[in-house]
C-alpha positions in Angstrom: -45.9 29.7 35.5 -45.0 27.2 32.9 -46.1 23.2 33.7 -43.2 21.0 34.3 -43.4 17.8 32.1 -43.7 14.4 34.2 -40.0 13.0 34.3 -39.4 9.3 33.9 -39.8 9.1 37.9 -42.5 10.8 38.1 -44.5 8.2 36.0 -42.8 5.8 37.7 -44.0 6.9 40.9 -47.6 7.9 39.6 -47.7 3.6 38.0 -46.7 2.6 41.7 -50.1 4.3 42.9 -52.1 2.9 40.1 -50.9 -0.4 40.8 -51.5 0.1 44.7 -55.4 1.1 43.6 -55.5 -1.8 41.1 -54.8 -4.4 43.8 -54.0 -7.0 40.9 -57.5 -6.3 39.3 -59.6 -6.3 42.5 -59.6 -2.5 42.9 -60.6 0.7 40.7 -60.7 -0.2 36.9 -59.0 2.9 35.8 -56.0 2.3 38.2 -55.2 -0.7 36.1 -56.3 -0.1 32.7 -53.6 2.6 33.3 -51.0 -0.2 34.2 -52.0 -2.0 31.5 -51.4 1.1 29.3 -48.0 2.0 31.4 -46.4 -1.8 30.8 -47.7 -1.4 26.8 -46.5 2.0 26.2 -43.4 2.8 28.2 -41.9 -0.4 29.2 -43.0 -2.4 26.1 -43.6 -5.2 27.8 -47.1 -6.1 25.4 -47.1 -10.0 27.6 -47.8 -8.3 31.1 -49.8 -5.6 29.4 -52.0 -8.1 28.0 -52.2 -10.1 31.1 -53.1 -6.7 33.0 -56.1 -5.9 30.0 -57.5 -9.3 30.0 -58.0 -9.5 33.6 -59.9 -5.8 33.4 -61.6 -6.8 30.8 -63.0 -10.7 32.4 -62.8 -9.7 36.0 -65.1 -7.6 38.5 -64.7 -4.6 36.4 -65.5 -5.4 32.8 -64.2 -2.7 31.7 -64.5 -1.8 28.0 -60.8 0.0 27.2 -58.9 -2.8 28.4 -61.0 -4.8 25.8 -60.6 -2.4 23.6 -56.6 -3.0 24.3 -56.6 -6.7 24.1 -58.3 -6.3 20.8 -55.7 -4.1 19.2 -52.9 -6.7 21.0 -54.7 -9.6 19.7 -54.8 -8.1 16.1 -50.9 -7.2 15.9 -50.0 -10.0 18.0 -48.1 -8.0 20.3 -47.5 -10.0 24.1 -50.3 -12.5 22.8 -50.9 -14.8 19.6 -52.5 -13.0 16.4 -55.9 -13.8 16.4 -58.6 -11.8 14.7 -61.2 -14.0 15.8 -60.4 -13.5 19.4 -60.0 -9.7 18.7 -63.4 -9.6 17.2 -64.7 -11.0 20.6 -62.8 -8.3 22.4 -63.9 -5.5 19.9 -67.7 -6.6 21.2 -67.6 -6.8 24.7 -65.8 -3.4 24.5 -68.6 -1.9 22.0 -71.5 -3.8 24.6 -69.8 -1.6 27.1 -70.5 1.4 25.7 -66.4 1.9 23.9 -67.7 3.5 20.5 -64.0 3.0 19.1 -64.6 -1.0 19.7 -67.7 -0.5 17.9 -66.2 0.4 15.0 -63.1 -2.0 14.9 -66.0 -4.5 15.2 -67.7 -3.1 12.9 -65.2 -2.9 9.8 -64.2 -6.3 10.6 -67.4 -8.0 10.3 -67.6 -5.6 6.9 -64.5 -7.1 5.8 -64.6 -10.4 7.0 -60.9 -11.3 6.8 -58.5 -13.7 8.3 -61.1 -15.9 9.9 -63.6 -13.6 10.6 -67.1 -14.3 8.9 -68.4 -11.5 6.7 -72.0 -10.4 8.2 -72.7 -7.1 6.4 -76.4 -6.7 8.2 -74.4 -6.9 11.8 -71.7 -4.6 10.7 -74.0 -2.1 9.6 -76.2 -2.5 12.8 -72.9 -2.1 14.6 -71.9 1.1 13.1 -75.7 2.8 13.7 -74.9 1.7 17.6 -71.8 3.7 17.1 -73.3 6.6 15.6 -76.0 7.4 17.6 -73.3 7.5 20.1 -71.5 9.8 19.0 -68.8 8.1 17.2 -68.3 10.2 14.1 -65.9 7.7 11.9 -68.4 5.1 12.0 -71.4 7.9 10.9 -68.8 9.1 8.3 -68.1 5.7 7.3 -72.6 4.4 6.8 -73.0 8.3 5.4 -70.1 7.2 2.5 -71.9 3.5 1.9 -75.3 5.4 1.4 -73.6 7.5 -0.9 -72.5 4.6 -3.1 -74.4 1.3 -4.2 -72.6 -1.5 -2.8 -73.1 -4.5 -1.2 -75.2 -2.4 1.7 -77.5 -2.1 -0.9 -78.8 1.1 -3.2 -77.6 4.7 -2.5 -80.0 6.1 0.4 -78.9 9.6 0.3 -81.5 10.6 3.0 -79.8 8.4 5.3 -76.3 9.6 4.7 -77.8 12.9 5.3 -78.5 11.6 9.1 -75.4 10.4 9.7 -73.9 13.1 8.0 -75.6 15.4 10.5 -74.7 13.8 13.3 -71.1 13.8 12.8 -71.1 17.6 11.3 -73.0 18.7 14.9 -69.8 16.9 16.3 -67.5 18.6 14.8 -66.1 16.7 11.9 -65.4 18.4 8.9 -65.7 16.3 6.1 -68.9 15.5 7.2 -70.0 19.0 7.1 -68.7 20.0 3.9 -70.2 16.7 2.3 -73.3 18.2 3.6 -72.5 21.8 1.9 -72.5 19.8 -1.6 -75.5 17.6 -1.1 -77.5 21.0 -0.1 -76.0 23.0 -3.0 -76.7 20.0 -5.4 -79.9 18.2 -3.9 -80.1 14.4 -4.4 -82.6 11.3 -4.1 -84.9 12.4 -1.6 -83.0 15.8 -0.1 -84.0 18.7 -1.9 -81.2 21.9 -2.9 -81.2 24.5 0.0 -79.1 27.4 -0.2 -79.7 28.5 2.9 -78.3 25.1 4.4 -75.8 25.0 1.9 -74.2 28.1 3.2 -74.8 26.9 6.5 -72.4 23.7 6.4 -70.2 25.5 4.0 -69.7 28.3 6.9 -69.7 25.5 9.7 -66.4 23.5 7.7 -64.7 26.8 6.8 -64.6 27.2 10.7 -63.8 23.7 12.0 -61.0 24.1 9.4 -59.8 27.1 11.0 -60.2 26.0 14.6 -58.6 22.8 14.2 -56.5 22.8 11.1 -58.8 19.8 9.2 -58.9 19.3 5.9 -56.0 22.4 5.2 -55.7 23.3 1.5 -59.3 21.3 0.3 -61.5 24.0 -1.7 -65.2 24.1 0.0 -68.4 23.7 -2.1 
C-alpha cells in the first residue's frame, strides 16, 4: 500500500506537537529545532525562526543544528542582520557540538577570511581535520585537494591527501575514490604506483556511480 504524503494539516498538526514538546525552549531540543525549521521553511517567517534557533542554540539544550541554522540566517540575513562574524560564532559552537557541516562552514570561512572575518589558515585547516575524522567527507575532499596543490597551506603532501582521500572514498564519495584510482595508477611524492589498488578504487567509483548516479558521464582512470 502506497504512503500518503503529509497534507498541509498534517504538518500543521505534527508543528502543534513539537511546539507542545518544545515548551518555548525548555523541553526536548529536537521538538523545537523542528519549529524553528517549520517557521523557516513553510511559513517563511526567518524572524521567529531565528528567535526559535537562537534560543536552542543559548538555552538548556545547546543544541548544534539550531546553530548551525542561525549561522546560515546570519550569513543571508534572513529574519536577522547579515553578519559573518556572528555567523562564524555560530558555525563554532555548532562544529564544538559535534555538527560536522558547521565545521566546515567555519572552516572555509576562516580560509577565506571575508567580510570581517579574520583569515587564520592554521585554524581553518585544524578545523577541517576535526571534520574529517568525523566523517565529514567535503571537508576531507576539500584538505585532500589543498595537499594536492601548493598553496598557501604550504607544499603538496600527497601522502596526506591520500588519508583524507581514504576516509571519504570508505564513505562513499566518489570523487574521492576515483582521485585515489589515478594517484595508485600514477604514484606520487611519497605513495608508490599499485595496480592492484588502482583497480580497487577504480571498481569502488564505477559502483558508487552506479548506485547513486555521481559523477554520471566522467571517464574513470
Amino acid at each position: 500500500m502506497a504512503v500518503q504524503p503529509m497534507t498541509t494539516e498534517d504538518y500543521k498538526e505534527r508543528m502543534l506537537q513539537f511546539e507542545i514538546d518544545c515548551d518555548g525552549g525548555k523541553g526536548n531540543a529536537y521538538a523545537c529545532h523542528s519549529v524553528g525549521e517549520f517557521k523557516a521553511l513553510v511559513d517563511k517567517n526567518y524572524e521567529e525562526a531565528a528567535e526559535v534557533f537562537k534560543k536552542n542554540c543559548d538555552g538548556k539544550n545547546k543544541y548544534a543544528a539550531s546553530c548551525f541554522k542561525l549561522g546560515r540566517l546570519l550569513m543571508t540575513g534572513k529574519g536577522v542582520e547579515v553578519s559573518d562574524p556572528a555567523a562564524l560564532g555560530r558555525f563554532k559552537q555548532a562544529c564544538d557540538n559535534g555538527h560536522t557541516q558547521g565545521c566546515f562552514f567555519l572552516g572555509s570561512m576562516l580560509a577565506q577570511g571575508i567580510n570581517g572575518v579574520k583569515k587564520d589558515l592554521p585554524r581553518a585547516e585544524n578545523v577541517f581535520k576535526k571534520a574529517c575524522d568525523d566523517s565529514d567527507v567535503g571537508s576531507c575532499y576539500y584538505l585532500a585537494q589543498n595537499y594536492l596543490t601548493n598553496n598557501a597551506y604550504g607544499p603538496r603532501n600527497p601522502p596526506k591527501a591520500e588519508t583524507c582521500l581514504t576516509t571519504a572514498c570508505n564513505l562513499g564519495h566518489a570523487p574521492s575514490c576515483r582521485l585515489l584510482a589515478v594517484m595508485f595508477k600514477n604514484g606520487d611524492t611519497g605513495v608508490e604506483a599499485n595496480a592492484d589498488l588502482a583497480q580497487h578504487f577504480r571498481q569502488r567509483t564505477e559502483q558508487l556511480v552506479r548506485e547513486r548516479g555521481e559523477m554520471t558521464g566522467l571517464r574513470v582512470a
